[in-house]
N, C-alpha and C positions, 0 to 999 in steps of 0.2 A: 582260689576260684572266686569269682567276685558273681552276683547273683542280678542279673540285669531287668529280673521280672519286674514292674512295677509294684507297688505295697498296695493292700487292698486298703478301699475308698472306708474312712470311720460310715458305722450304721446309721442311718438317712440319709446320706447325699447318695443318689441317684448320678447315673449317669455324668458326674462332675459340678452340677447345680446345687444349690441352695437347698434344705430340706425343705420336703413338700408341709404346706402350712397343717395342720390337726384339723379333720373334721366337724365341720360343726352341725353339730343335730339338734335338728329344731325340738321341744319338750314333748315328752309324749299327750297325748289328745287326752288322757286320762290316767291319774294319778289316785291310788288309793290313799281312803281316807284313815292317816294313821293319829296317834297321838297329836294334837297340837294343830292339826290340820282339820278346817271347818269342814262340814259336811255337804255335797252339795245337792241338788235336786235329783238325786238319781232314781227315785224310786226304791230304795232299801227298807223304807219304814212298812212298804205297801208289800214287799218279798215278804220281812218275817211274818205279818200280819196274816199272808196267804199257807207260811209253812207253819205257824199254829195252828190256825183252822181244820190246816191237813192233817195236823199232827193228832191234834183233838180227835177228829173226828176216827181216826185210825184205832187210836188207843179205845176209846167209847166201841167201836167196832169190835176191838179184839177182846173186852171182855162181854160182850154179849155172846160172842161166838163159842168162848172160852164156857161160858156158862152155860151154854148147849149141848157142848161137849162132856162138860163136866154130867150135867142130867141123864143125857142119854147113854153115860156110863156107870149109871146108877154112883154117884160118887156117894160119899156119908155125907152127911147134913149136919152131923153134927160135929161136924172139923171146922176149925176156925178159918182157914183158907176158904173153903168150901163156902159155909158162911158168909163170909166176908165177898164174894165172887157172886153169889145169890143179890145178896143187898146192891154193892153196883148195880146189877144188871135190871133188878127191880125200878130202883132210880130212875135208870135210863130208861126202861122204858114201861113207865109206868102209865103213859098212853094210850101203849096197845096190850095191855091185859085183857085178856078175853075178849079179844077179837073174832079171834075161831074157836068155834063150841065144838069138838072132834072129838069124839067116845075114844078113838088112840090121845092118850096122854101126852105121850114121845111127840108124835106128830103136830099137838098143840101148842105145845113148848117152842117144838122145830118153827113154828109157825109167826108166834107171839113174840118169840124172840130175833127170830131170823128177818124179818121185815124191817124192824127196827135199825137195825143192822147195817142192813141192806141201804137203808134210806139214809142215816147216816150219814155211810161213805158217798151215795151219789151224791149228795146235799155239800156236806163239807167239799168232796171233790174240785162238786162243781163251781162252788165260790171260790175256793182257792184258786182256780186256773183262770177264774173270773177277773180275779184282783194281779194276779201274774203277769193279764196282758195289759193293765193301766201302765 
């Protein structure tokens, strides 16, 4: 029995032709910048500069909060953690100490610390989103 089918075409020749030539793609518009490769004006120095600021300001946020917390759970004062959590918060915000004169303690604290706080984050926030859209 002799097998009269034709033998199929080697892979790329189409239709009996020439293989079709390899695509050629032009480079991409933007290449990360890796080892060895210059950096170019993209704005990356002005990103992390904006995600410290946020970062700062989050961290300073969380332990004034942290130290609200800790107050208003009556924690010990005289634990090092504790301690140490007090001094931050003092630090920071040692601007607005007795701001609010309130016979409730708790409520002072909530007050003197919580502002700070508050001001902080919208401040940091707000520069970071600032510098974001340079």
């Amino acid at each position: 029995m002799n097998d009269t089918r034709p033998l199929p075409e080697p892979p790329g020749y189409g239709y009996g032709g020439p293989p079709a030539p390899e695509p050629q793609y032009a480079e991409p518009a933007y290449r990360p910048a890796g080892p060895g490769r210059p950096r170019r004006g993209d704005g990356s120095g002005t990103r992390r500069t904006a995600l410290i600021i946020h970062t700062v300001a989050d961290v300073a946020a969380a332990f004034l909060g942290l130290w609200i917390l800790l107050y208003l759970l009556e924690a010990n004062h005289a634990n090092v953690f504790v301690g140490f959590v007090e001094g931050v918060a003092d630090t920071l915000a040692w601007w607005s100490q007795d701001i609010f004169t309130m016979d409730t303690e708790n409520l002072r604290v909530l007050l003197d610390y919580g502002l700070p706080a508050v001001l902080y984050l919208a401040v940091g926030h707000g520069i970071a989103m600032r510098l974001r859209r340079f």
